[in-house]
KOLSE-821990 format. One record per atom (N, C-alpha, C): atom name; z, x, y; residue number from 1. Coordinates in pm, whole numbers, plus 50000, padded with zeros to 5 digits. Layout:
% KOLSE-821990
<r CA <Z X Y> NUM>
...
% end
This chain:
% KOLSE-821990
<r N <50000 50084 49882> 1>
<r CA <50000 50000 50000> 1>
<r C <50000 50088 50124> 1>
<r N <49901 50017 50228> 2>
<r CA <49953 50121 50337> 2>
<r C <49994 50017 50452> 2>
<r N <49943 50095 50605> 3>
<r CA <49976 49975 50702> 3>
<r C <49897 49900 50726> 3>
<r N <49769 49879 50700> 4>
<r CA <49699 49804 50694> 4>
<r C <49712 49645 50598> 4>
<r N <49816 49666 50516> 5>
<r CA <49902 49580 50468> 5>
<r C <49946 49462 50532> 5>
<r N <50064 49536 50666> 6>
<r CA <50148 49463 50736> 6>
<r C <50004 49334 50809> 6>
<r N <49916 49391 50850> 7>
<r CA <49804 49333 50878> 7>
<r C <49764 49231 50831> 7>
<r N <49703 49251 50716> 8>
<r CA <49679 49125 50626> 8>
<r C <49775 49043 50573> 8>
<r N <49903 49094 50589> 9>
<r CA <49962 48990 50514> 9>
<r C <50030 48902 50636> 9>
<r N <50036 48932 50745> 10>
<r CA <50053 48832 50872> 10>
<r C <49949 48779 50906> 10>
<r N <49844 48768 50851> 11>
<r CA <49751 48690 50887> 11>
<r C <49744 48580 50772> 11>
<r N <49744 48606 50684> 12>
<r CA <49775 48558 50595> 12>
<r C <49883 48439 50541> 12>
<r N <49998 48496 50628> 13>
<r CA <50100 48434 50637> 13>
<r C <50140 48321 50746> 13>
<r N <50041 48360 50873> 14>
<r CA <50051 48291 50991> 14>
<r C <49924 48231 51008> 14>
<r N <49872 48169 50923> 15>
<r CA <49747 48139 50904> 15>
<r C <49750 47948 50947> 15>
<r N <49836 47910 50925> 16>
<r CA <49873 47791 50906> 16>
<r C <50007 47749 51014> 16>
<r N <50033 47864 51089> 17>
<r CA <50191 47814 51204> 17>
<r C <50060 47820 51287> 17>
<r N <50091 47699 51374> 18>
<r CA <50082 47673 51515> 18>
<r C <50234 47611 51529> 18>
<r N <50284 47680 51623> 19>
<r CA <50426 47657 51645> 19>
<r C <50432 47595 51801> 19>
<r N <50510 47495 51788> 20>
<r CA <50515 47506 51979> 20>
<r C <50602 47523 52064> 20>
<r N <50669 47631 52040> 21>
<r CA <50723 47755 52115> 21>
<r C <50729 47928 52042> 21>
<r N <50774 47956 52129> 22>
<r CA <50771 48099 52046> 22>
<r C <50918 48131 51958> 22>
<r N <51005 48034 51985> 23>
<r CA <51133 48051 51892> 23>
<r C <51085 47987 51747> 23>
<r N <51044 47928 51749> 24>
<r CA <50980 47848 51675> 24>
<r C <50879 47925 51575> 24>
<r N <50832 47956 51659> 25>
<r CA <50694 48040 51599> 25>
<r C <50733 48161 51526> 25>
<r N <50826 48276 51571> 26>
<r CA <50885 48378 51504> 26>
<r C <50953 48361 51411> 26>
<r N <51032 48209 51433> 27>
<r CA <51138 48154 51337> 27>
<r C <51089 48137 51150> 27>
<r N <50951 48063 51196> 28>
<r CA <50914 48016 51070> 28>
<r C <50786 48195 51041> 28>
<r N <50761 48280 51113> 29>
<r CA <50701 48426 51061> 29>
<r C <50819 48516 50978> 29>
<r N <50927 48463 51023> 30>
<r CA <51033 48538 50954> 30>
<r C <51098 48458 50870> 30>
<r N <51081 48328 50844> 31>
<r CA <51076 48250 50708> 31>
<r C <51004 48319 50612> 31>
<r N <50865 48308 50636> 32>
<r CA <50734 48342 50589> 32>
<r C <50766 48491 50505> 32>
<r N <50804 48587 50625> 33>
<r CA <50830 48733 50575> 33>
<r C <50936 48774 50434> 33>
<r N <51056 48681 50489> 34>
<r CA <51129 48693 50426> 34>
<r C <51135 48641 50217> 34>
<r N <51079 48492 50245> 35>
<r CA <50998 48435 50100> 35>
<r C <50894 48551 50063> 35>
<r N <50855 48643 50109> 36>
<r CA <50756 48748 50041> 36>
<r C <50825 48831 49917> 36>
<r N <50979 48834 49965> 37>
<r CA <51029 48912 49863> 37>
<r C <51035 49106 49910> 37>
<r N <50977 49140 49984> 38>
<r CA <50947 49271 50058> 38>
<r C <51081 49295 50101> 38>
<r N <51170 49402 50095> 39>
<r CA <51247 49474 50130> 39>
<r C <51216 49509 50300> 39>
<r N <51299 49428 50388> 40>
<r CA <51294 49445 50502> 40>
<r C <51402 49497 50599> 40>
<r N <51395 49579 50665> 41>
<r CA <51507 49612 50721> 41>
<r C <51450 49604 50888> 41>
<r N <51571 49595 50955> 42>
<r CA <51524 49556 51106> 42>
<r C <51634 49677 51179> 42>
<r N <51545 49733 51273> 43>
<r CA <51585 49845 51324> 43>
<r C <51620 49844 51517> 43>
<r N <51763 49829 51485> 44>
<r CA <51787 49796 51644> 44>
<r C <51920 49693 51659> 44>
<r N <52031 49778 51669> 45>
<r CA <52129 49632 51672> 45>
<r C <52200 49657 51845> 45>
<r N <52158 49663 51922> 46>
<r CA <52270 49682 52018> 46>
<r C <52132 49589 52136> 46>
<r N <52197 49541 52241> 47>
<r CA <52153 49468 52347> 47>
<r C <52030 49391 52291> 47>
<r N <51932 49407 52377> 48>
<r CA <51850 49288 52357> 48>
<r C <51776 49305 52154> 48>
<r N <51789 49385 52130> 49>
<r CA <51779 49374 51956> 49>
<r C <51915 49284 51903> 49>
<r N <52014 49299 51928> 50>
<r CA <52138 49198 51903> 50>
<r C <52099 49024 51952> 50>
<r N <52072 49046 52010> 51>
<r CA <52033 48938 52091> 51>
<r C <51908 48847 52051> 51>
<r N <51794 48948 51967> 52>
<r CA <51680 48912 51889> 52>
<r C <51778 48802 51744> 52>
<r N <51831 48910 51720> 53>
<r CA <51914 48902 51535> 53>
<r C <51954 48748 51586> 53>
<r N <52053 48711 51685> 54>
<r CA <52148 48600 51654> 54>
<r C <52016 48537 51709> 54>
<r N <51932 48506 51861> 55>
<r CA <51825 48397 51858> 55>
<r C <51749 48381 51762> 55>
<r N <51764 48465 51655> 56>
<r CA <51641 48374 51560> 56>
<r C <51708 48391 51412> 56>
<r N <51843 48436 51442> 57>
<r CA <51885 48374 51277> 57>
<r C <51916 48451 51192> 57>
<r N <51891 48610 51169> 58>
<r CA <51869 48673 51105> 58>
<r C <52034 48761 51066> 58>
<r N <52062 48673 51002> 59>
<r CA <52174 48686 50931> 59>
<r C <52174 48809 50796> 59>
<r N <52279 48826 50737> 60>
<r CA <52284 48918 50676> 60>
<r C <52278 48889 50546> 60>
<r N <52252 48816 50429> 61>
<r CA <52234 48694 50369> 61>
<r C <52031 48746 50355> 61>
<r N <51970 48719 50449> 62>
<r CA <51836 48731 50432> 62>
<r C <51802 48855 50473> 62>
<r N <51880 48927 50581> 63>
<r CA <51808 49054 50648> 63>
<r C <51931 49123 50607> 63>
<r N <51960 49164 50513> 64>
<r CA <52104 49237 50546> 64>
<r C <52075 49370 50581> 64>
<r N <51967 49463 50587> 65>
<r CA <51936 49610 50587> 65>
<r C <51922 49596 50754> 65>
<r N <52019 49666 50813> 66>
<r CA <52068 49700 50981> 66>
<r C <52022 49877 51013> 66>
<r N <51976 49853 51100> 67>
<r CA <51957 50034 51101> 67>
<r C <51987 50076 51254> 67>
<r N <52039 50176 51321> 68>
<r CA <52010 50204 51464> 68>
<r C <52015 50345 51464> 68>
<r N <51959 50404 51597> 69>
<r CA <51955 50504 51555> 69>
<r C <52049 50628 51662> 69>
<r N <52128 50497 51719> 70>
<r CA <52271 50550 51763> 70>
<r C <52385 50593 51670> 70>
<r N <52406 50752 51628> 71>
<r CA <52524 50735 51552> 71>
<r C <52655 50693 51562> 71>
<r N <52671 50639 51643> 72>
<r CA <52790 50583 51683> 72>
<r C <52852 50460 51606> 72>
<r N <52696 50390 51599> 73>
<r CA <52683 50227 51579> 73>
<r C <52744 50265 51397> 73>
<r N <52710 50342 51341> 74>
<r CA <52673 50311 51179> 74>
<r C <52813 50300 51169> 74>
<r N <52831 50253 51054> 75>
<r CA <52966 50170 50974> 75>
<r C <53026 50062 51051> 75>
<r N <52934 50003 51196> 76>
<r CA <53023 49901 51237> 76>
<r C <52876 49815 51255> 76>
<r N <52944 49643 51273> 77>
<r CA <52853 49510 51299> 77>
<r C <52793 49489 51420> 77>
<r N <52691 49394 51447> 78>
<r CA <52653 49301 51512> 78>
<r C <52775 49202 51526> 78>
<r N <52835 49163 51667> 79>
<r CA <52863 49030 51652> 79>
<r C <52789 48948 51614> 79>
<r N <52862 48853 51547> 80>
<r CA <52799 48725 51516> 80>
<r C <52712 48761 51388> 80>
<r N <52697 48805 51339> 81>
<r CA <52612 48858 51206> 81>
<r C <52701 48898 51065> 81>
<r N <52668 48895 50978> 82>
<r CA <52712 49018 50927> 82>
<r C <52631 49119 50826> 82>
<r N <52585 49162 50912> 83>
<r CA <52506 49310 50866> 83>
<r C <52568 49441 50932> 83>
<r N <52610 49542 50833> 84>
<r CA <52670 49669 50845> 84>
<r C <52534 49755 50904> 84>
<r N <52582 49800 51042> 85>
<r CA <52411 49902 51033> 85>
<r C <52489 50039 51034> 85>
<r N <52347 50071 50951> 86>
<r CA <52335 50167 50873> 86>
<r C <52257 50274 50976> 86>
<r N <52293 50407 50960> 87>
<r CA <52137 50526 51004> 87>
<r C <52060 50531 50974> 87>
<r N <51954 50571 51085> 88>
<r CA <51799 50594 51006> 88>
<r C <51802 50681 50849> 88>
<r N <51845 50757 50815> 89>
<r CA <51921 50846 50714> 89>
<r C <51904 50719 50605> 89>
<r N <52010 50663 50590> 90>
<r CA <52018 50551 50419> 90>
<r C <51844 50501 50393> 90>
<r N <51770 50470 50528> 91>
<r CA <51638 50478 50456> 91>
<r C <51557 50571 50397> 91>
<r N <51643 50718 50365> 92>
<r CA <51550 50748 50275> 92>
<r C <51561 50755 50129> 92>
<r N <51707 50723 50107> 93>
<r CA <51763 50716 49985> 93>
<r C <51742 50564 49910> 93>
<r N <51674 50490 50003> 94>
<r CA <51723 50306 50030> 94>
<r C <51586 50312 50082> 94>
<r N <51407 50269 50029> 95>
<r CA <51341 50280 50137> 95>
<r C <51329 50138 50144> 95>
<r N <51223 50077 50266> 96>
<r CA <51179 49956 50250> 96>
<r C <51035 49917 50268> 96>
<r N <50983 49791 50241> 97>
<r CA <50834 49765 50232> 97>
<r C <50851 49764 50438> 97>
<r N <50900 49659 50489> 98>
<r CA <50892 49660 50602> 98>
<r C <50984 49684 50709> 98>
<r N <50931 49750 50826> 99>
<r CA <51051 49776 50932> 99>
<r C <51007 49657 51036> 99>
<r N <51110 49589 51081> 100>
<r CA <51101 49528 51218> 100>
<r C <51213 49559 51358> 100>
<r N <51121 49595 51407> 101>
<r CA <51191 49593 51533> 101>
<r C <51171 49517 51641> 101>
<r N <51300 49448 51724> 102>
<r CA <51338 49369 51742> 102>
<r C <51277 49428 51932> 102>
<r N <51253 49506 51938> 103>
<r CA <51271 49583 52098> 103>
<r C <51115 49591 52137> 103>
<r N <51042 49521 52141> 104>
<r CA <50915 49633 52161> 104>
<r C <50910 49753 52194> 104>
<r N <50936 49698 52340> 105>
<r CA <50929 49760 52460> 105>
<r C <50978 49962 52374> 105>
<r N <51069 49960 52309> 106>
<r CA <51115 50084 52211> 106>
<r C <51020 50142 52123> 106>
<r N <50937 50059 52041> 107>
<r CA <50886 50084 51928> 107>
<r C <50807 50177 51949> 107>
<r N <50737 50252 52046> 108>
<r CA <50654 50397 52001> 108>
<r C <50799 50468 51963> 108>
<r N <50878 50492 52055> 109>
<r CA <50956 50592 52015> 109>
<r C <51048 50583 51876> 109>
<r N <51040 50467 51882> 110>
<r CA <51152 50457 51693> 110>
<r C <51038 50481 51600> 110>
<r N <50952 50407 51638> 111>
<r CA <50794 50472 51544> 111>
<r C <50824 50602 51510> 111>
<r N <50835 50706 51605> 112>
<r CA <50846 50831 51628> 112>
<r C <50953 50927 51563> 112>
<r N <51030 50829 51617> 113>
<r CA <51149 50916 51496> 113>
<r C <51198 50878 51342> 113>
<r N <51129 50728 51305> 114>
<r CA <51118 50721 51175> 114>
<r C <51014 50793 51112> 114>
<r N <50835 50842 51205> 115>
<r CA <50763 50950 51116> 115>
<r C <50838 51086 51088> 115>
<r N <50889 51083 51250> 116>
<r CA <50920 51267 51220> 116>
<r C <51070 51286 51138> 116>
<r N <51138 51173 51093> 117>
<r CA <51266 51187 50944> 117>
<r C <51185 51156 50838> 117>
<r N <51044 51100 50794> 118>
<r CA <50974 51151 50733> 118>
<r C <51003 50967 50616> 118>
<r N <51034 50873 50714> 119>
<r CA <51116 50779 50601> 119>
<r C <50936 50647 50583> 119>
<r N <50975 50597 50430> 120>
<r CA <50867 50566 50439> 120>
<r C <50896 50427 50479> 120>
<r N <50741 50334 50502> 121>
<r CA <50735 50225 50506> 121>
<r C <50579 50174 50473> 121>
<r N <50556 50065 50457> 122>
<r CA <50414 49980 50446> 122>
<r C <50414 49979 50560> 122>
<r N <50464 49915 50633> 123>
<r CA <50433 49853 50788> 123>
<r C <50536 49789 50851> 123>
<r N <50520 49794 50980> 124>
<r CA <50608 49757 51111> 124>
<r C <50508 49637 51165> 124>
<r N <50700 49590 51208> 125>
<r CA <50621 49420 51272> 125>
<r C <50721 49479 51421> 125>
<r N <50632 49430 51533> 126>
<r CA <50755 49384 51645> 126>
<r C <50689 49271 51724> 126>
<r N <50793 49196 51755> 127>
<r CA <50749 49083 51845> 127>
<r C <50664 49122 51971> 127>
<r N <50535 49000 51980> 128>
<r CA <50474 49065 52088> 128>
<r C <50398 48877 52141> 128>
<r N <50459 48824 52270> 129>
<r CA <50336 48723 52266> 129>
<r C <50399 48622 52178> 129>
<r N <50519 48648 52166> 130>
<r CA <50560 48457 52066> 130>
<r C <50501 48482 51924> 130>
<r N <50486 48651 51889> 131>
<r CA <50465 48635 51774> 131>
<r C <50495 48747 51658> 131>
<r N <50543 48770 51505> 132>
<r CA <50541 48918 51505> 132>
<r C <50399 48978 51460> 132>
<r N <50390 49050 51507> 133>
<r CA <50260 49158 51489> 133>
<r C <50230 49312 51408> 133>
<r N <50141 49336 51364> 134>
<r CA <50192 49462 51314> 134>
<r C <50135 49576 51389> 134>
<r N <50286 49645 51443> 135>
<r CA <50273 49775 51539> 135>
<r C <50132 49875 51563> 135>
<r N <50115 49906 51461> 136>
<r CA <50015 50013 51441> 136>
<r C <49883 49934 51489> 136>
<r N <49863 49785 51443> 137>
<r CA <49731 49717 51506> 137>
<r C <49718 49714 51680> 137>
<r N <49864 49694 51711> 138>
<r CA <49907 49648 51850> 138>
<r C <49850 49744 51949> 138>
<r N <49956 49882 51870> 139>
<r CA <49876 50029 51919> 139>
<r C <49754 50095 51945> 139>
<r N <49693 50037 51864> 140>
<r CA <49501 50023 51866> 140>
<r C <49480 49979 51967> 140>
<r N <49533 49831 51973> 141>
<r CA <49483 49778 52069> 141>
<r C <49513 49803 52221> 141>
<r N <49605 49846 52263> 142>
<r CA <49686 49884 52385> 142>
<r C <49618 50021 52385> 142>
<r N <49594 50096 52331> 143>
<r CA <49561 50221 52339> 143>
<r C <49416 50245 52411> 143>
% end
């Protein structure tokens, strides 16, 4: 599998939401993601990534894999959640099919330091537009 993956399978998956809002719309992509069965971990628990987790649900129960890449954060929670986040580090012992991040506005640079710790993944989603997307397409395109 590569990232061209994350690609097809959100299209695939979002083939059929017309949502009418964007809480809505992410709500039922991360239904969608989650029924795939794919090992997902979401990367980002402090301010507006905290803030992603509790607006749309993502409890620890369906998302439990927490990652940041503040060492400070690891061995402690999200309010309101309960997911333990973890360091970029446990993903390499622990990998996953998908990373989401919750920040855009972040994602070259966590991009960046999940290539250069060398951790794997299929593909990255981050919200973009009321919707999730996969990073690497986004990047094409912005680029």
């Amino acid at each position: 599998m590569g990232h061209e993956f994350v690609g097809n399978g959100l299209a695939a998956l979002s083939f059929n939401l017309q949502p009418a809002n964007t809480l809505e719309s992410i709500a039922r992509e991360l239904r969608a993601w989650h029924n795939t069965g794919l090992r997902i971990a979401i990367w980002g628990a402090a301010g507006e990534s905290a803030t992603f987790l509790q607006t749309h649900g993502l409890d620890g129960h369906r998302f439990p894999i927490l990652i940041d890449s503040d060492p400070a954060l690891a061995g402690t929670s999200v309010p309101g959640t309960s997911q333990t986040i973890r360091s970029p580090d446990w993903l390499l012992d622990h990998p996953v099919d998908i990373i989401l991040i919750p920040c855009h506005w972040l994602a070259a640079e966590i991009v960046r330091q999940i290539d250069a710790a060398h951790i794997a993944y299929d593909g990255i989603l981050i919200p973009r537009e009321g919707r999730l997307v996969d990073f690497h397409a986004a990047d094409m395109i912005l680029a």
